[in-house]
KELO-919943 format. One record per residue (C-alpha): residue number from 1; residue in three letters; x, y, z. Coordinates in nm, 4 decimals, padded with zeros to 6 digits, always signed. Layout:
N
+-----+---------+----------+----------+----------+
: num : residuo :       xx :       yy :       zz :
+-----+---------+----------+----------+----------+
: NUM :     ala :        X :        Y :        Z :
...
+-----+---------+----------+----------+----------+
***
This chain:
218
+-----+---------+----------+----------+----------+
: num : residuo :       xx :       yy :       zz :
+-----+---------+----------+----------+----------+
:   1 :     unk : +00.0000 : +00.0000 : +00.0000 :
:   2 :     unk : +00.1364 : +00.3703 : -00.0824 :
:   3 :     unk : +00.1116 : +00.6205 : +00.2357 :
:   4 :     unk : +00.1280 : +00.9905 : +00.1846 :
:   5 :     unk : +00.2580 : +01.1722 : +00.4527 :
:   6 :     unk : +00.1576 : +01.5275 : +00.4713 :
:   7 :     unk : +00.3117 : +01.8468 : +00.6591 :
:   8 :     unk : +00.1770 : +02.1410 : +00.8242 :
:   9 :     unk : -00.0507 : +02.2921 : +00.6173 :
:  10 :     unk : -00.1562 : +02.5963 : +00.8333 :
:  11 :     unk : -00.4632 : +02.7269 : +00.7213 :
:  12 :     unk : -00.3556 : +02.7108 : +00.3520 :
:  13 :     unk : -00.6492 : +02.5356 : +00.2271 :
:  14 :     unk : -00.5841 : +02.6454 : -00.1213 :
:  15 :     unk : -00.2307 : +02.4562 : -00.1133 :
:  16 :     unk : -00.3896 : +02.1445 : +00.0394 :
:  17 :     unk : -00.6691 : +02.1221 : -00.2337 :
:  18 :     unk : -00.4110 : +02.1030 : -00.5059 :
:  19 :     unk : -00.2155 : +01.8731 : -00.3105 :
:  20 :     unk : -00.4899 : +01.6119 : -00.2239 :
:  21 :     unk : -00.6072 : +01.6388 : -00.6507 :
:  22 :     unk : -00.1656 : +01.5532 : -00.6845 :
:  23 :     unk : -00.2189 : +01.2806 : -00.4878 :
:  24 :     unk : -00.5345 : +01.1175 : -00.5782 :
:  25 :     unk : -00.4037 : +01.1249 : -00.9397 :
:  26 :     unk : -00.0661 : +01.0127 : -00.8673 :
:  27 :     unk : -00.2351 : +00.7628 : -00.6357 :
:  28 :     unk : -00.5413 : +00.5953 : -00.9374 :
:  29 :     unk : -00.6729 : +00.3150 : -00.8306 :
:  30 :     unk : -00.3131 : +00.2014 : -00.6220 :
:  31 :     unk : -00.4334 : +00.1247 : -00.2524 :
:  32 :     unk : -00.3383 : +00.3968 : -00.0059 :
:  33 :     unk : -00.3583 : +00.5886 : +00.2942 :
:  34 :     unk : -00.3377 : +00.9554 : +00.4134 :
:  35 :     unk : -00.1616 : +01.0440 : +00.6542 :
:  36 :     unk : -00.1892 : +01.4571 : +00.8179 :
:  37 :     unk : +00.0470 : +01.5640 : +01.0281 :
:  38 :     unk : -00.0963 : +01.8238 : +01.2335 :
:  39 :     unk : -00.1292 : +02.1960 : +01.2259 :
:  40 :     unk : -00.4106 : +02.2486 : +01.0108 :
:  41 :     unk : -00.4608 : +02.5362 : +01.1926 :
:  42 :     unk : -00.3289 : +02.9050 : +01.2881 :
:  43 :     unk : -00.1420 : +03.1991 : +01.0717 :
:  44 :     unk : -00.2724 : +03.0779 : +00.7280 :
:  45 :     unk : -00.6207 : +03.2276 : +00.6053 :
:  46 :     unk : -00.8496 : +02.9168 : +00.5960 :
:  47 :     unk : -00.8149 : +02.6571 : +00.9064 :
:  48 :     unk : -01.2160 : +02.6330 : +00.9026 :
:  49 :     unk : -01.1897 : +02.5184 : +00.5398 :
:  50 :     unk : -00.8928 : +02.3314 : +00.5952 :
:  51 :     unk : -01.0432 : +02.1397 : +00.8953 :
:  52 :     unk : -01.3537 : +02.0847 : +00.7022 :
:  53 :     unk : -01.1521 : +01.9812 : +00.3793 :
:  54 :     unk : -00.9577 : +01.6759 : +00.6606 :
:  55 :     unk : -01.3101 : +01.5823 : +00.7932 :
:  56 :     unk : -01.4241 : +01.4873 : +00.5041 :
:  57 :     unk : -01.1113 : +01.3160 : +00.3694 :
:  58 :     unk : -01.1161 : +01.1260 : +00.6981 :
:  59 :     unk : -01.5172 : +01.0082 : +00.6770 :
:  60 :     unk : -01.4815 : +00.9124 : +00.3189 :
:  61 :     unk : -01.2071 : +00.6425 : +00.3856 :
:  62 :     unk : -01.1738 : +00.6241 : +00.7832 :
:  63 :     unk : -01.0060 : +00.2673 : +00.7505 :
:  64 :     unk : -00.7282 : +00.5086 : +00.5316 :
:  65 :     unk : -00.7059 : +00.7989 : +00.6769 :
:  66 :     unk : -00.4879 : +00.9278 : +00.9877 :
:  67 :     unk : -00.5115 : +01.2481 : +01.1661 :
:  68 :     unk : -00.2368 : +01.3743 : +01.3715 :
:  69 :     unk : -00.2809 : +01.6036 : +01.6475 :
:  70 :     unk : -00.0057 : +01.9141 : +01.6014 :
:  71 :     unk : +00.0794 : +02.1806 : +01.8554 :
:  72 :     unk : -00.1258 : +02.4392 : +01.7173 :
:  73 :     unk : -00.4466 : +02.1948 : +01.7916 :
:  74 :     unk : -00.2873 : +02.1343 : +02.1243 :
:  75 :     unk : -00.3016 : +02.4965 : +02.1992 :
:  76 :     unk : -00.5731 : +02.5894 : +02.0707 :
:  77 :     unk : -00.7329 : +02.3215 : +02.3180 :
:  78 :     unk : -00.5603 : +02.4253 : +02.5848 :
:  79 :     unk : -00.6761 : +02.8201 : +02.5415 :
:  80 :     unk : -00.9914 : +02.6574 : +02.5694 :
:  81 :     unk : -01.0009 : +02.4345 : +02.8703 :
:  82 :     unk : -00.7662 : +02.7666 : +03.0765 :
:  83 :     unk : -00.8242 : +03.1290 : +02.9730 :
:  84 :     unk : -00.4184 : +03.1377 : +03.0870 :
:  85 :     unk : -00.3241 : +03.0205 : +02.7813 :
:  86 :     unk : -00.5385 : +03.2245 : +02.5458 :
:  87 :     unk : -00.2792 : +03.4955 : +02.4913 :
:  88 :     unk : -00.0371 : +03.2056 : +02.3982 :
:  89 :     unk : -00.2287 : +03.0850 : +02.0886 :
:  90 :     unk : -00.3099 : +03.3951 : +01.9389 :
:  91 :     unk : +00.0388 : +03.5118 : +01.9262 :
:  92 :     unk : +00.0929 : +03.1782 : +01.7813 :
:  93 :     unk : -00.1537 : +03.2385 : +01.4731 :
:  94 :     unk : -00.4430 : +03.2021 : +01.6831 :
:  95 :     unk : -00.6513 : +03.5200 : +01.5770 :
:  96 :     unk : -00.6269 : +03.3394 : +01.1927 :
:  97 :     unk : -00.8128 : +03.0689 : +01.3086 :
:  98 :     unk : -01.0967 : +03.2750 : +01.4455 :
:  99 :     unk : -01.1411 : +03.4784 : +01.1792 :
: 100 :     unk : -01.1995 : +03.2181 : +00.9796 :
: 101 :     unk : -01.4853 : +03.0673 : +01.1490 :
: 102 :     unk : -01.6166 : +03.4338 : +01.2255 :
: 103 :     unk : -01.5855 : +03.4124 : +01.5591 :
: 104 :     unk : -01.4168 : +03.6146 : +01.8983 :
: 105 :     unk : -01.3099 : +03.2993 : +02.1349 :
: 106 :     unk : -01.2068 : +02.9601 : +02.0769 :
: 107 :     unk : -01.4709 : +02.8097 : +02.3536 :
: 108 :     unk : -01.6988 : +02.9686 : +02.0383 :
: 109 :     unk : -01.6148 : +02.7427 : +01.7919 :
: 110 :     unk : -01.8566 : +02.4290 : +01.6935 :
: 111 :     unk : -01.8804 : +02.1300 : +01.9398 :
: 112 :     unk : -01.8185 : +01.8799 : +01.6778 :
: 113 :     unk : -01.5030 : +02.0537 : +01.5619 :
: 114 :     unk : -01.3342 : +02.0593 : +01.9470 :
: 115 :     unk : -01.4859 : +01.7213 : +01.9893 :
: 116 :     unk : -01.2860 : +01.6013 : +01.6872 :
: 117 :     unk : -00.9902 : +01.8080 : +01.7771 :
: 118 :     unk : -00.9383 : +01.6454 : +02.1168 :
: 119 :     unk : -01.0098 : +01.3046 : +01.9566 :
: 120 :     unk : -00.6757 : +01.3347 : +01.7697 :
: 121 :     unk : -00.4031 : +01.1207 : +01.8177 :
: 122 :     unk : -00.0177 : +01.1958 : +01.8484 :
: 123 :     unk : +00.1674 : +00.8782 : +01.7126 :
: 124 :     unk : +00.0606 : +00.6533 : +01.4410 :
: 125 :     unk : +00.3385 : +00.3564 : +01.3471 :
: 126 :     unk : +00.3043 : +00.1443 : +01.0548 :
: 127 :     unk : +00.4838 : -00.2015 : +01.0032 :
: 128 :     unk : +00.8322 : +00.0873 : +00.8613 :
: 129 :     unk : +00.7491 : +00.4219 : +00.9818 :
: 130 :     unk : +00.6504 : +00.6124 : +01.2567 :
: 131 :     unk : +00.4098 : +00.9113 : +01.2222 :
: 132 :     unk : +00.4117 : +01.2044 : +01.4629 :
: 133 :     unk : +00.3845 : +01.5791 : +01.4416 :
: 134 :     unk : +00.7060 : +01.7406 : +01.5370 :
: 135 :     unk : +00.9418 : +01.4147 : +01.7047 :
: 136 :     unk : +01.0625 : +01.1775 : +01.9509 :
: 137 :     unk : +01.3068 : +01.1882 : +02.2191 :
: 138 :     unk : +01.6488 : +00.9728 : +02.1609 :
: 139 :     unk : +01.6728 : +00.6783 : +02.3661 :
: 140 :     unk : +01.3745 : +00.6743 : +02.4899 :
: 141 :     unk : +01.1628 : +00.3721 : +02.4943 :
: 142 :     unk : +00.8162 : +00.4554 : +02.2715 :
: 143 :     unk : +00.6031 : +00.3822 : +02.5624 :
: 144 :     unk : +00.7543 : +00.6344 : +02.8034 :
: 145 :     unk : +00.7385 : +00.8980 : +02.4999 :
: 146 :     unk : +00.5111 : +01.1896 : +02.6440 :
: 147 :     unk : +00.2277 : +01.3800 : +02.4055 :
: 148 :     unk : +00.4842 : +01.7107 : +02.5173 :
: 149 :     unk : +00.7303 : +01.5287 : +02.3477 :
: 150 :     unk : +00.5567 : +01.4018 : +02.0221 :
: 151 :     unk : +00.3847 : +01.7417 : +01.9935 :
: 152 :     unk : +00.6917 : +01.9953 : +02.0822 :
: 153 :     unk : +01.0222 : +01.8554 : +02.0623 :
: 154 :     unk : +01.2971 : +01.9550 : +01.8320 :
: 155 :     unk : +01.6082 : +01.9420 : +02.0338 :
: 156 :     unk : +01.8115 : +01.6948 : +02.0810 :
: 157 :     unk : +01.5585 : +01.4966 : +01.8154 :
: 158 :     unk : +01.6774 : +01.7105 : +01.5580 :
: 159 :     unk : +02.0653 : +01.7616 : +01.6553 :
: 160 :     unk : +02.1170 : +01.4015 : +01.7665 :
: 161 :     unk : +02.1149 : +01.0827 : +01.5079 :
: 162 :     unk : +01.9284 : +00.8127 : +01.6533 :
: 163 :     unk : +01.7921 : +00.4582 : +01.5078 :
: 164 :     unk : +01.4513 : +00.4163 : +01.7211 :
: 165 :     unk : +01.3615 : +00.1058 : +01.5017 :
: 166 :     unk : +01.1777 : +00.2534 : +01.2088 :
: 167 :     unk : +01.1748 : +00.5607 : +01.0071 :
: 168 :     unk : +01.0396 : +00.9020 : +01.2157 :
: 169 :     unk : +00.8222 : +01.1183 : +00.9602 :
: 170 :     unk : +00.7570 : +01.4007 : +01.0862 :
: 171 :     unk : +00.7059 : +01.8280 : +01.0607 :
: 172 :     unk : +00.6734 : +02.0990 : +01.3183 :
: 173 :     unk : +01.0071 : +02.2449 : +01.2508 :
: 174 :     unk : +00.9434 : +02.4437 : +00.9231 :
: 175 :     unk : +01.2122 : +02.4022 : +00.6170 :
: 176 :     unk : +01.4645 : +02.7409 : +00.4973 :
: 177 :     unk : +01.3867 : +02.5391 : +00.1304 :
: 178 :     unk : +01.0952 : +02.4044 : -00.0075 :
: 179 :     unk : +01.3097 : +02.0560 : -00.0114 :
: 180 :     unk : +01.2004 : +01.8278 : +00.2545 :
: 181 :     unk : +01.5110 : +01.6800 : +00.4849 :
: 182 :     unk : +01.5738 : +01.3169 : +00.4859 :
: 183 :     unk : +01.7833 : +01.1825 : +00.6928 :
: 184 :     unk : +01.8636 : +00.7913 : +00.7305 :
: 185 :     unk : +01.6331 : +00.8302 : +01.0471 :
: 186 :     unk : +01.3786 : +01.0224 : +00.9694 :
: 187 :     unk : +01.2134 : +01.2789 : +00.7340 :
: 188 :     unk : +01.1149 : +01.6503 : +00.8334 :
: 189 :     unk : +00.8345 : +01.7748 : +00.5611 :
: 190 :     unk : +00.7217 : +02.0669 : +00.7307 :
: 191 :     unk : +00.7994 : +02.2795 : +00.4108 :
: 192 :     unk : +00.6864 : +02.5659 : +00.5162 :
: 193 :     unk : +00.3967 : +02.6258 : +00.3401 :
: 194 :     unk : +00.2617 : +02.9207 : +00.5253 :
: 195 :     unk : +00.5701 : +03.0672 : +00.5059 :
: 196 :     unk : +00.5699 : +03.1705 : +00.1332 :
: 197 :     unk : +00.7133 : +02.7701 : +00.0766 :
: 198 :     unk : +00.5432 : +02.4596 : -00.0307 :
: 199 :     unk : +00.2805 : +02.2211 : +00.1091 :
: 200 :     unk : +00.4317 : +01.8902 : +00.0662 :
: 201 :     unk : +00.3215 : +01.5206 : +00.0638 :
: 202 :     unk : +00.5855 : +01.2298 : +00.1267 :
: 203 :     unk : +00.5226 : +00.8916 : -00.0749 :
: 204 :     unk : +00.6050 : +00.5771 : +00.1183 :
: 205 :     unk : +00.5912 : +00.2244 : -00.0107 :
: 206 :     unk : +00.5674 : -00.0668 : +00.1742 :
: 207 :     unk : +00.9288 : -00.2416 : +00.2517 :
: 208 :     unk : +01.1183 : +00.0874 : +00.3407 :
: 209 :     unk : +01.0775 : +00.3619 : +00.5903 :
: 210 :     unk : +01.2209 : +00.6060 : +00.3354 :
: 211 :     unk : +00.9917 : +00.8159 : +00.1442 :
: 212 :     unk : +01.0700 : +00.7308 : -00.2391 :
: 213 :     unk : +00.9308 : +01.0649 : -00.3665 :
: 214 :     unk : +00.7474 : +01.3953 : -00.3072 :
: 215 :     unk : +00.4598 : +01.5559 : -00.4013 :
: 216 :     unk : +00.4275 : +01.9341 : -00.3718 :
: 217 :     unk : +00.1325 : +02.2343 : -00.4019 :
: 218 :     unk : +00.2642 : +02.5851 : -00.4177 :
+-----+---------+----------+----------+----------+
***
């Protein structure tokens, strides 16, 4: 089965539009999956849209589709649940997000959309790879790997070469190029799409962790 892996998209629903069309013809009637990162969300113009656009994608295939929990979503759940941490996510991009549901507060936004927010996981592994929004922690066993850590990390994960078994695909930390970073380890392919750079999907095949090749919206 072929996997696409795909970074932080950020609001740019635009990007991720031509993106999923790349991949659904590069994709024809090949089994595959979809898997999202995190960040949907924050500093791009459409996260409503974007969210929507990942629902959907999500109910049409559930049994291929995997939705990562970033640390935008994190935050945005946590200005929620603490009015301490408000002021954190909209300096983080925040104020993009309400805007484009039309709204003044996060506790504001549809049920259904927090409800499937905080129903998002932070790891997904397949039999080569494992998925997970920004990294893991070096020499740590996976089952003592905290949701801080999967969600925030970037040193020593970056900085520090480390076999944990199978290939780390990852984003979170975004690209100075619109060329994703693959390292025997793991791949980064955060490209920075919100950032005037790419939105970009990794293609896996079964038998290596390695992506083989990328697909890219600009």
């Amino acid at each position: 089965m072929l996997t696409y892996a795909i970074g932080d998209i950020h609001g740019r629903h635009d990007l991720l539009e031509q993106l999923l069309e790349k991949i659904r013809k590069h994709a024809g009637d090949r089994p595959h999956r979809i898997v999202f990162l995190g960040d949907y969300i924050d500093r791009g113009p459409d996260s409503a849209a974007v969210v929507a656009t990942v629902r959907a994608e999500a109910a049409k295939a559930p049994d291929r589709t995997v939705c990562l929990m970033g640390n935008h979503e994190a935050m945005l759940l946590d200005a929620v649940e603490d009015p301490s941490f408000l002021l954190q996510w909209l300096m983080n991009g925040g104020n993009a997000t309400l805007a484009s549901y039309g709204l003044g507060h996060p506790r504001d936004l549809p049920p259904d959309v927090l409800a499937w927010l905080r129903s998002l996981p932070t790891f997904y592994e397949d039999e080569w790879r494992y998925f997970v929004h920004a990294g893991l922690i070096p020499g740590r066993a996976m089952d003592r790997q905290t949701d801080m850590d999967k969600l925030w990390i970037r040193e020593p994960f970056l900085d520090v070469p480390y076999d944990f078994g199978k290939h780390v695909v990852h984003g979170h930390t975004p690209l100075a190029t619109t060329t994703p970073e693959t390292w025997p380890h793991r791949t980064n392919l955060d490209t920075a799409a919100v950032f005037g750079g790419v939105l970009t999907a990794g293609i896996f095949e079964d038998g290596t962790g390695s992506p083989q090749e990328f697909l890219q919206a600009e």
